[in-house]
N, C-alpha and C positions, 0 to 999 in steps of 0.2 A: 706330387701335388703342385709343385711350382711350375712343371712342364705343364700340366692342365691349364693351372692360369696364365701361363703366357701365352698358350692357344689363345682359350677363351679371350685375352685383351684382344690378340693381332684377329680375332674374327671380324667380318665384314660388319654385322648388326654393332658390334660396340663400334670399330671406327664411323659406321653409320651416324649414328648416337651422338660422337663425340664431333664430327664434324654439323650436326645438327644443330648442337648446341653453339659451337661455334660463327656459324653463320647469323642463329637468332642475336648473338651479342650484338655482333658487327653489324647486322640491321639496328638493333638497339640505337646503339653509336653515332649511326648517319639516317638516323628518322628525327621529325620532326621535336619529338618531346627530348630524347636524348641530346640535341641542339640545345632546346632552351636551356634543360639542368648543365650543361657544359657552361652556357652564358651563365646563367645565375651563380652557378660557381667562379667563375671568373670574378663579375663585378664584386662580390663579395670580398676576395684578394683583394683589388685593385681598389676599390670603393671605401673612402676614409670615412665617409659616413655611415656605410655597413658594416666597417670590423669593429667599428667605434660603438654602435647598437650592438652587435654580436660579443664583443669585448665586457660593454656596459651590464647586459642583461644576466649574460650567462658567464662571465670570468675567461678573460683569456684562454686560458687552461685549461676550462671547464670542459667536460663529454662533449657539450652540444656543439660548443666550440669547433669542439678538434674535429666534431664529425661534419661539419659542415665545411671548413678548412680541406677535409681531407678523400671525403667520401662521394661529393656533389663534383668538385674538380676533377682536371684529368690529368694528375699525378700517376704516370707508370707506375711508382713504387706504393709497394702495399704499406699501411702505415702501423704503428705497430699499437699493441691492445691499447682500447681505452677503456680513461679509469671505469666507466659505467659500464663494459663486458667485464672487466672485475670483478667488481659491486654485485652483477648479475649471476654471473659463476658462482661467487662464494657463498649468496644467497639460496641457490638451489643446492647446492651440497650439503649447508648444514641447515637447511628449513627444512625440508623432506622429511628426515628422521624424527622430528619435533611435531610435524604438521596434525596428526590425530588428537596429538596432546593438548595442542593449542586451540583447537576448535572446542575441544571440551569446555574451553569458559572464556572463548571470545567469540565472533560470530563464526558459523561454518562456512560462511563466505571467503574467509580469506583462505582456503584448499584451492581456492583458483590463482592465488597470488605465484603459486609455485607455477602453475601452469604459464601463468603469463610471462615469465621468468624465463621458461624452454624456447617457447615460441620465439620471444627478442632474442635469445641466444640465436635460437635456427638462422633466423633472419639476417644478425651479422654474419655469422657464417656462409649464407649464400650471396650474399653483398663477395664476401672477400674469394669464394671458390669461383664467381662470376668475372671476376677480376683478373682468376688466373685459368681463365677457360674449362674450368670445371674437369677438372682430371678426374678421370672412370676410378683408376684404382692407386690410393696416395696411404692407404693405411689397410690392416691387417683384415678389419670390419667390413670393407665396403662392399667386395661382391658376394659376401653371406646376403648381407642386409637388400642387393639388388635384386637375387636370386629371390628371397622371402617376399620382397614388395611385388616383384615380377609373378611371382603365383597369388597373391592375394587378390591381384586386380584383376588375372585370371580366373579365380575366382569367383570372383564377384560377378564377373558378366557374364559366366556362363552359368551360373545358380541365380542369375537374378536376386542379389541379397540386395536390399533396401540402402542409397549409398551412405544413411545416415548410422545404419547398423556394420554398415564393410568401413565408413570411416574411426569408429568408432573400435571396431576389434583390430580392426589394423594399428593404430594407437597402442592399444592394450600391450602388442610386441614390442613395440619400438620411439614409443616416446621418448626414453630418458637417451637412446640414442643421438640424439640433438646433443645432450651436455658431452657425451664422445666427442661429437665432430666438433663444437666448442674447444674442448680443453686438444683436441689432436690438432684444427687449422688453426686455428686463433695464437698470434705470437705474444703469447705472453712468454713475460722471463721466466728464467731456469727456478730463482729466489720463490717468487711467486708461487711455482708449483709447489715447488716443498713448505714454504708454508701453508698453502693450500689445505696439502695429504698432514699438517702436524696438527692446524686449526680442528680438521677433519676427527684425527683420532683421539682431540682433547675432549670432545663433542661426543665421541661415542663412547668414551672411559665416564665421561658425566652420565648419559643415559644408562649405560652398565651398571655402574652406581646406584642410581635410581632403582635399577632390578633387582638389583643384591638386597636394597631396602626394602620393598614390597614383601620377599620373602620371610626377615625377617621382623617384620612388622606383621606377618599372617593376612595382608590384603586379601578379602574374598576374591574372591574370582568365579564367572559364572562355572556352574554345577555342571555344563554340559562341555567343559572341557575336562572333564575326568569321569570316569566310570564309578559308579555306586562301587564295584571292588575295591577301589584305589583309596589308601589309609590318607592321601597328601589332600592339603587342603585348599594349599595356594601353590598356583604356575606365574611365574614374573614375567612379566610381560613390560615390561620398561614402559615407554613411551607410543607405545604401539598397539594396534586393534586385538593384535593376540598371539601366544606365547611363540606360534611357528615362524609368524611373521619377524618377532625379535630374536627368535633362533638362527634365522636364517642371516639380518644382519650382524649378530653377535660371530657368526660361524666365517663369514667374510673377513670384517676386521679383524678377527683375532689370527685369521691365514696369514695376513700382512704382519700381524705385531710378532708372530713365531718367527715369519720369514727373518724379519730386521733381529731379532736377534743370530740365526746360520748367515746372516751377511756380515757380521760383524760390524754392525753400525757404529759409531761412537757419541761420547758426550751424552748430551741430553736424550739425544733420541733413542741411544739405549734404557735409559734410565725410564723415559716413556714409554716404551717395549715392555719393561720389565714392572711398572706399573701395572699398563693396559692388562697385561696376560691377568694378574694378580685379581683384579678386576673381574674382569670378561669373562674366566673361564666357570669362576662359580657362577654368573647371571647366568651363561649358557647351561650349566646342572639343572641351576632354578628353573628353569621352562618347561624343563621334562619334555621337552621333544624330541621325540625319538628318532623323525628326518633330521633337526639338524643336527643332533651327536651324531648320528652315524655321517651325516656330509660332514662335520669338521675333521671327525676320525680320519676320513679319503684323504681331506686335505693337510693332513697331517701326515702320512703316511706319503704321501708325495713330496711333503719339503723332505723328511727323514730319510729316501732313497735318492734325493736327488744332491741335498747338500750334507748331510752328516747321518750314516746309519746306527751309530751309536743311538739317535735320538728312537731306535723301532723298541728301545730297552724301555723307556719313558714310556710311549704310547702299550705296550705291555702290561706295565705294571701299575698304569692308570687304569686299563679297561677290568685288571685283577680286582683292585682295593678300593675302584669308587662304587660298584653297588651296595659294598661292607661300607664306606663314609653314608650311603644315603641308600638306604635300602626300596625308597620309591623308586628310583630308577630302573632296578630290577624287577618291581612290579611292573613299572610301564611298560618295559619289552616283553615278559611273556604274559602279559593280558593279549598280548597283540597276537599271541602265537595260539589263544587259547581257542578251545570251541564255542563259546558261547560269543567271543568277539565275530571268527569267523560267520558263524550265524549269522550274525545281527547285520555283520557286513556284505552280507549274501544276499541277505533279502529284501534290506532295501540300504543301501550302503556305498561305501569306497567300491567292494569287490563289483557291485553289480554295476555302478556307474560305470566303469572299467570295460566290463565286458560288453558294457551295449554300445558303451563308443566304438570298440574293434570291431563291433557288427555295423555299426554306421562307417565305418571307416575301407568296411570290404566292399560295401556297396559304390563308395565313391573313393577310388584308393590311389589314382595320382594327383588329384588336386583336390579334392575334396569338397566341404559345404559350403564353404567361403568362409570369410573372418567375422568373428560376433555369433557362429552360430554355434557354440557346442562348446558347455563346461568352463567358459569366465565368466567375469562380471557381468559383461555388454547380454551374452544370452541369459542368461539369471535376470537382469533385470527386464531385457524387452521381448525374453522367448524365443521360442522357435520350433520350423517345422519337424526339427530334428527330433525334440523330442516328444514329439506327438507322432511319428513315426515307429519311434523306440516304446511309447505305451508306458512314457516316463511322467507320471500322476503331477506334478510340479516343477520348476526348473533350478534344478542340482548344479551347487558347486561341485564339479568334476575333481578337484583337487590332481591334477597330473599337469602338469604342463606339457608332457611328451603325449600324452591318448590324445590333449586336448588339439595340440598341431596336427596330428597326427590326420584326425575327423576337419579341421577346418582347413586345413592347407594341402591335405595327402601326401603321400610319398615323398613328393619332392619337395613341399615347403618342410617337410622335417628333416630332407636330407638339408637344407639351408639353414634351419633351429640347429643341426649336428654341427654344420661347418664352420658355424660362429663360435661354440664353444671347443671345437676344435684349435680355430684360427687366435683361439683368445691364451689358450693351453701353448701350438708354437708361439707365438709372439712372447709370452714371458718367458719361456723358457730359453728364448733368442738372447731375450735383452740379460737375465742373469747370467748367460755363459759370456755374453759378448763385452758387457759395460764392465767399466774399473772404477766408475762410481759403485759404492755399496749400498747406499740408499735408492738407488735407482734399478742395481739388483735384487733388491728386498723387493721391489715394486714389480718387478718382472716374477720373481717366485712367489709370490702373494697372489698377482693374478693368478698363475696357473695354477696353482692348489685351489684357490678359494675358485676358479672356473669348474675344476672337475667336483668340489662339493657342490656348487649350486645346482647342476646337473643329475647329482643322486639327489638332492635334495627336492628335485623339480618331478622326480617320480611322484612326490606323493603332494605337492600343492604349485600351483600355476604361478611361480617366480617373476615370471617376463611382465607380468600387470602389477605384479607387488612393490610399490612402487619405494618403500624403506630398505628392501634388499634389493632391488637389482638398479639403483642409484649406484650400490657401492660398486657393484660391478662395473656399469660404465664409464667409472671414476676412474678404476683403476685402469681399463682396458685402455680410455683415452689416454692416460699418464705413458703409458708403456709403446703406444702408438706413434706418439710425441718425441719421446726420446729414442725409438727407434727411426725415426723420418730423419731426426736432425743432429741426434749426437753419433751415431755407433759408425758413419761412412767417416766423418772428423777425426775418430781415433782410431779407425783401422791408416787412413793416411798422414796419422804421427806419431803412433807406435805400433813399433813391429812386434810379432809375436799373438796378436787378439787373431784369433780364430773366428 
């Protein structure tokens, strides 16, 4: 794999690319607009009357301040995070998870606040990768994520998908992507992070919280999340539109809260470890979802063979004695196995939805329909000709994140959906065997486990648009991205012996 991408860099279309980009800057630079903001940034410096307005208005010190100070001038050096990428970062990490709750009894308007959040992120971000000529490939992410955009836009113009439908499902993959490349270029301190990832799991142990009480409190919950068979009455669903979606974040975080306890974290953050689990793992019971137990199960089952195999004893004697602690559990999975589910699911269903995408997917099978058009949100809400091809009555959540790439991107955009979670699985598993911080190896095995459950998890609901679980994923990914780019080459050349 590493011989392949160093091909693919040293090929001619990326050096192309990269000298492309390059030249557009340096035109940037010595064009006429690029002049003026050089000028205006200058007299700013120099001009006692404008730092003295800029000072007056906005605080010396203040965001606007420093970004004007630092980002309009032509300072070489990149300057390091301001407070207002801060502000913004720590904003989209722990709004997201809250954001359905909150709409509930404030306007629904403010679901766009998070959005506007990604986008300023984006945009510092390409302020500062502009800065340093834009390097192809600086982190673990980037040419999964080039590969995916490179087929969508092929895509699109060879399906003629509408661009406000190809912008739109394109989105769906890779929005929270932005807070990756956020939290991987953007120099914030080491401090910063780790409060970040603590603020982070104080946040999710409250929501968890939250879930543990709905259950027992007996919150209703709609009737069409359970089957007339099923004795349970309530699925907890925290703070979230519904129980898979808080399964799937519970199954995440708690990857990371297992890992930090086989890192041997200390202090408090064991203590937070050892809360969270305490927490987390009955809210994840309460949902009764049957994708994300079995994705936490994988991901537990990979911290167990990777850092202590005693723990396969645990996950044994759990999967024994929790259908006997809560015997719905053990209805939820063999309802699923039974004939009357199968039916139902056959005829007009999970199973058939399934099967008509493989048939849409053989028809168009390396690139497929384009983005937006087959099994997310974007085609649910504005249609398509897929499924009036397929002789499908209405437009179905597909629930598969793999059929759904599979039909929209073909072959090769799922061979790029594959590489990402592959590229997300080495990356942690790099930084746990390599870093001698132990918090940073928790971070490294937490991604990897909680990568390979999002992925079984993503068999059976479209993850990459769900926008409360696959935050945490590019939380983490960006974390481990980070301290691979900047810590692990520092302590291979000051202690001997790191592999």
């Amino acid at each position: 794999m590493d011989r392949f991408l160093q091909t693919v860099e040293e090929s001619a279309i990326f050096r192309l690319l990269s000298g492309l980009n390059a030249g557009l800057w340096q035109l940037w630079e010595g064009s006429a607009v690029g002049r003026a903001f050089e000028a205006l940034g200058a007299w700013i410096r120099h001009s006692y009357i404008a730092s003295l307005f800029v000072g007056r208005a906005f605080g010396s010190n203040s965001a606007i301040a420093g970004y004007l100070r630092t980002r309009i001038g032509t300072e070489g050096e990149l300057a390091p995070a301001q407070r207002w990428e801060r502000m913004l970062l720590y904003f989209v990490v722990l709004f997201v998870p809250i954001e359905l709750w909150l709409i509930t009894w404030l306007p629904s308007e403010i679901k766009y606040l998070g959005d506007a959040a990604v986008v300023l992120l984006l945009l510092s971000v390409a302020i500062r990768l502009n800065r340093t000529g834009w390097p192809l490939r600086r982190t673990p992410a980037d040419l999964p994520v080039i590969l995916l955009l490179g087929v969508a836009l092929v895509s699109t113009l060879w399906n003629f998908v509408p661009l406000h439908i190809a912008f739109f499902g394109t989105r769906a993959y890779l929005e929270y992507y932005a807070l990756y490349l956020a939290i991987a270029y953007i120099p914030f301190a080491d401090a910063d992070r780790r409060q970040l990832i603590i603020w982070f799991l104080v946040l999710a142990g409250a929501i968890a919280l939250f879930g543990d009480a709905q259950k027992f409190l007996h919150v209703a919950t709609p009737r069409q999340w359970l089957s007339a068979a099923e004795a349970a009455t309530t699925r907890s669903f925290g703070t979230m539109d519904n129980p898979n979606t808080f399964g799937g974040f519970l199954m995440l975080t708690l990857s990371l809260l297992t890992a930090m306890l086989f890192t041997k974290v200390r202090g408090g953050l064991r203590v937070l470890a050892l809360i969270g689990i305490a927490i987390g793992v009955p809210a994840l019971l309460f949902t009764l979802s049957r994708e994300a137990l079995l994705a936490f199960g994988a991901a537990a089952l990979i911290i167990a063979v990777v850092a202590d195999r005693r723990f396969l004893l645990v996950l044994v004697a759990g999967v024994v004695l929790l259908p006997i602690v809560d015997p719905h559990l053990l209805t939820r999975f063999t309802f699923a196995l039974s004939s009357n589910y199968l039916a139902a699911s056959s005829s007009y269903g999970r199973l058939l939805f399934w099967s008509k995408g493989l048939q849409a997917f053989l028809q168009s099978p390396l690139i497929g329909w384009g983005p937006g058009r087959f099994g997310g949100s974007v085609a649910h809400l504005y249609g398509s000709p897929v499924y009036v091809l397929l002789g499908l009555g209405y437009n179905p959540i597909i629930d598969s994140q793999h059929i759904q790439t599979l039909v929209e991107l073909g072959a090769i955009g799922y061979i790029a959906y594959l590489w990402l979670g592959i590229a997300a699985v080495r990356a942690g598993l790099r930084l746990y065997r390599q870093d001698l911080d132990p918090f940073w190896r928790a971070l490294g095995l937490g991604l990897a486990a909680g990568a390979v459950g999002l992925y079984i998890q993503s068999f059976f609901a479209s993850l990459l648009e769900t926008h409360q679980v696959i935050i945490v994923f590019w939380l983490l990914f960006g974390m481990v991205a980070w301290r691979l780019r900047t810590a692990i080459a520092a302590q291979r050349g000051e202690t001997s012996g790191v592999s």
